[in-house]
N, C-alpha and C positions, 0 to 999 in steps of 0.2 A: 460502249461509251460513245462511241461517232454517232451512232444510233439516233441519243438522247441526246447528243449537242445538234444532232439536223432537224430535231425536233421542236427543241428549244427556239433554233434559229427562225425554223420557218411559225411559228406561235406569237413571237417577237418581231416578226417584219408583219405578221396580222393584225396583231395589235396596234404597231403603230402605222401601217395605213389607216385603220378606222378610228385613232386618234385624232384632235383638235387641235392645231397648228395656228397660232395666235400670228395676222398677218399686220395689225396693226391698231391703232385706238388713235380717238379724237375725246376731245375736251365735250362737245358741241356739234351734234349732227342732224340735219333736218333736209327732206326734200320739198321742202315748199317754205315761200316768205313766211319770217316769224318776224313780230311785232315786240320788238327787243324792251320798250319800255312798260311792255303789259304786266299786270300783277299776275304772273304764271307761277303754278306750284308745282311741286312733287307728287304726282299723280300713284304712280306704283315703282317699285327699285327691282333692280335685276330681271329683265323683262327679256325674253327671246324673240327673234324673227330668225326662220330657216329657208333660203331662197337654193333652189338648182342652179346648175350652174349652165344650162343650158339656155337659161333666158338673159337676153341682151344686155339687162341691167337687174344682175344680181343682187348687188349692193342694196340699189336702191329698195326691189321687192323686199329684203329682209329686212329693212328698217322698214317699210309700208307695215308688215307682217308686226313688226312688235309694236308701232305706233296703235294700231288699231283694235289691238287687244286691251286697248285702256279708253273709256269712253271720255272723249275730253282730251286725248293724247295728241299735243303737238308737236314735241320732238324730242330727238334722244340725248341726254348728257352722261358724260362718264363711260364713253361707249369702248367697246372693245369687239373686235372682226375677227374671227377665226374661218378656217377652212378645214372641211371636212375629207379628208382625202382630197380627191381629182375634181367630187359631184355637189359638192353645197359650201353655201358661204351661212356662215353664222354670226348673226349681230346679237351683242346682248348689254344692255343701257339701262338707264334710268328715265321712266317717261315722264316729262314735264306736259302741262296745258292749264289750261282753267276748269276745275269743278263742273261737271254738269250735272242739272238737277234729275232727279230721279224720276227715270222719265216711264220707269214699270208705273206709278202713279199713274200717269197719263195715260196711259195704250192700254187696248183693251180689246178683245176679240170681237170683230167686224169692224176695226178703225179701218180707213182709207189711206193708206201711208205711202211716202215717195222714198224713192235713194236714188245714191248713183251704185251704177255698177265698177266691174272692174278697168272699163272703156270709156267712164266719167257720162255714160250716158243717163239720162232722168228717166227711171221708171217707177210704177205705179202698180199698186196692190192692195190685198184686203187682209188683215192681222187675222190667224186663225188661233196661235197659241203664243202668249208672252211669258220666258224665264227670266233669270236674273241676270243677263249680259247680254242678251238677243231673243229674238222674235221669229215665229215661222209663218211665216207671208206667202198668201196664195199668189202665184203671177202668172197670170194665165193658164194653165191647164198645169203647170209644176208648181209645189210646193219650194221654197228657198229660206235657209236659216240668213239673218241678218242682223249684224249687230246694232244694238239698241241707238249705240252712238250716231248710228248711219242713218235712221229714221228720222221723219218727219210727219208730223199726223198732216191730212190733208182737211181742214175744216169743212165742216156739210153746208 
């Protein structure tokens, strides 16, 4: 019987370290100016962003992370922050933005396309394959998946 309750015990303290611990929710959450009287919609519901907890600003990468998974994604409502254990912070919302137009139409293999990176820096590449949420972009000698959102065709 002690056996099975030290077993229990220790099954029970695993489970709930690798459990979701709800730190906190906001109404309205964005990292960058939002244009409060723009006609913004509902873009997708219950959206995740998973950031470590090792980078400086966790918070903000997990909202960066779920905003970006919606092409057109300007910020999150209804949001709710959980913590994963010790090592991740979990955001998970609803993303507001404006519609963007359907931009597989547009891109096509060998456009000249720009983004930013993760460092907001402008780079520049040539489309080798377009799906249906991103594009694989030759950039110099590496190939790089990026989202369709992030692109820009560069006109010839």
């Amino acid at each position: 019987m002690k056996k099975f309750a030290f077993i229990f015990l220790l099954a029970s303290l695993a489970i709930s370290v690798q459990s979701q611990r709800r730190i906190g929710s906001l109404t309205i959450a964005s990292c960058r100016n939002v244009d409060t009287p723009a006609g913004y919609e509902l873009l997708r519901a219950d959206v995740e962003g998973v950031s470590k907890l090792k980078e400086d600003e966790a918070m903000q990468e997990a909202m960066d992370e779920a905003i970006r998974q919606v092409p057109g994604g300007e910020f999150l409502m209804n949001v709710v922050f959980y913590m994963k254990g010790n090592r991740k912070v979990i955001v998970r919302g609803d993303v507001w933005g404006k519609p963007q137009p359907e931009v597989t139409a547009i891109l096509k293999p060998h456009d000249r396309v720009t983004w930013k990176d993760e460092k907001q820096r402008n780079c520049e590449g040539f489309v080798i394959e377009v799906n249906s949420d991103s594009a694989t972009v030759q950039f110099g000698k590496q190939e790089v998946k990026i989202l369709l959102s992030e692109l820009s065709v560069i006109p010839d």
